[in-house]
C-alpha positions as CSV (number, residue, x, y, z in Angstrom):
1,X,17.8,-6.2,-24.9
2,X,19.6,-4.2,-22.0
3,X,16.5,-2.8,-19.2
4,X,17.0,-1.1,-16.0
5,X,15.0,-1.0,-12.8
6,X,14.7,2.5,-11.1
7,X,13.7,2.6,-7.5
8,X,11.0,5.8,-6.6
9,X,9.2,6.9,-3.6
10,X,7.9,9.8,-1.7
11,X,6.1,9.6,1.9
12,X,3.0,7.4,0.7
13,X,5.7,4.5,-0.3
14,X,8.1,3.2,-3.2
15,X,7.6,1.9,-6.8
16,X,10.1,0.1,-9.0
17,X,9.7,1.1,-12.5
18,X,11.4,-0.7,-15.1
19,X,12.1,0.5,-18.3
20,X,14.3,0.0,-21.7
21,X,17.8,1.1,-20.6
22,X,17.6,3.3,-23.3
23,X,15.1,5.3,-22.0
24,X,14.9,7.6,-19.3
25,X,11.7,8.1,-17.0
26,X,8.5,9.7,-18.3
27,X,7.6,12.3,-15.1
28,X,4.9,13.2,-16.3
29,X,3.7,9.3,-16.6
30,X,4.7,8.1,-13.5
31,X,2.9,11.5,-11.9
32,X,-0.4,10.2,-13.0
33,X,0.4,7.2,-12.5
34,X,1.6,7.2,-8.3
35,X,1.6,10.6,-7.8
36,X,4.8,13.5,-7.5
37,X,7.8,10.9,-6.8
38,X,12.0,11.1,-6.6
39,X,14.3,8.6,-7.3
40,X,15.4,7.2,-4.0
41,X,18.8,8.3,-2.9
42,X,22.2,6.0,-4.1
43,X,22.7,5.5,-0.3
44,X,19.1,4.2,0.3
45,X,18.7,1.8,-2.3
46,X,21.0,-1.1,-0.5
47,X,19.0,-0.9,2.6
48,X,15.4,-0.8,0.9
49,X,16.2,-3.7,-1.8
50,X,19.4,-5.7,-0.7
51,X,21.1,-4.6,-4.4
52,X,23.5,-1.7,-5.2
53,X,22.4,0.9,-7.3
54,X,22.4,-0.1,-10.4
55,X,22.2,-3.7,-9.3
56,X,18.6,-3.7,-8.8
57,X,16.5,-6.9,-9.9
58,X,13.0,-6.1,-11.9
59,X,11.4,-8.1,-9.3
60,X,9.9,-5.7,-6.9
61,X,7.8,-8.6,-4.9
62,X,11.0,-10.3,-4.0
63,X,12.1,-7.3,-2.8
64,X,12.2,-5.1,0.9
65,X,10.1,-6.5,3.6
66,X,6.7,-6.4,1.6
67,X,8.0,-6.0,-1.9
68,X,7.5,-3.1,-4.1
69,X,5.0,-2.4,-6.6
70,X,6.6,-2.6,-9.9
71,X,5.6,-1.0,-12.9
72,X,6.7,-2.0,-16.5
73,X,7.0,0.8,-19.7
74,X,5.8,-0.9,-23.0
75,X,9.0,-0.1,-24.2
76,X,10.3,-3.8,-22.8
77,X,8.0,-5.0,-25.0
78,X,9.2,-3.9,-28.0
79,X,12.7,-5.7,-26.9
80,X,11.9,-9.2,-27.7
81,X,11.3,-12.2,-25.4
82,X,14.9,-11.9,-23.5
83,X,15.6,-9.2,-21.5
84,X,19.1,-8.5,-19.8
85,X,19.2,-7.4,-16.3
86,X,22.3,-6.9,-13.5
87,X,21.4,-7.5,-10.1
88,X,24.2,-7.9,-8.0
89,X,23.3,-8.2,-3.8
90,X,26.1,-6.4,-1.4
91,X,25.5,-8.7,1.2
């Protein structure tokens, strides 16, 4: 029931994608989906969400100054009604 939230960007902006922790990201996906992307850097991700790495809440509105488009894989789907997230904030 564990998911995780992985932040992404390149120069036209950021994406949250959130995924089965199980899984790790479909490049080729997200590509068609947004375009070429990288995960943000560890050191980044504090000052762009308000969470640590690893930390990072599956609610990209809530998040940065105008929020962050999220997208969801199926694959949280397939997990049941509860999902488990960690979001801890360093401030």
């Amino acid at each position: 029931s564990g998911a995780k939230a992985m932040l992404v960007g390149n120069k036209k902006g950021m994406w949250l994608l959130e995924m089965s922790a199980a899984r790790q990201i479909n490049w080729k996906l997200v590509k068609s989906v947004v375009g070429k992307v990288e995960l943000v850097a560890l050191d980044q991700v504090p000052q762009i969400t308000g969470c640590i790495s690893g930390a990072v809440p599956p609610f990209g509105s809530l998040l940065g100054e105008h929020g962050i488009p999220t997208y969801m894989d199926s694959s949280l789907q397939e997990q049941g009604e509860i999902i488990c997230f960690n979001a801890v904030s360093p401030f």
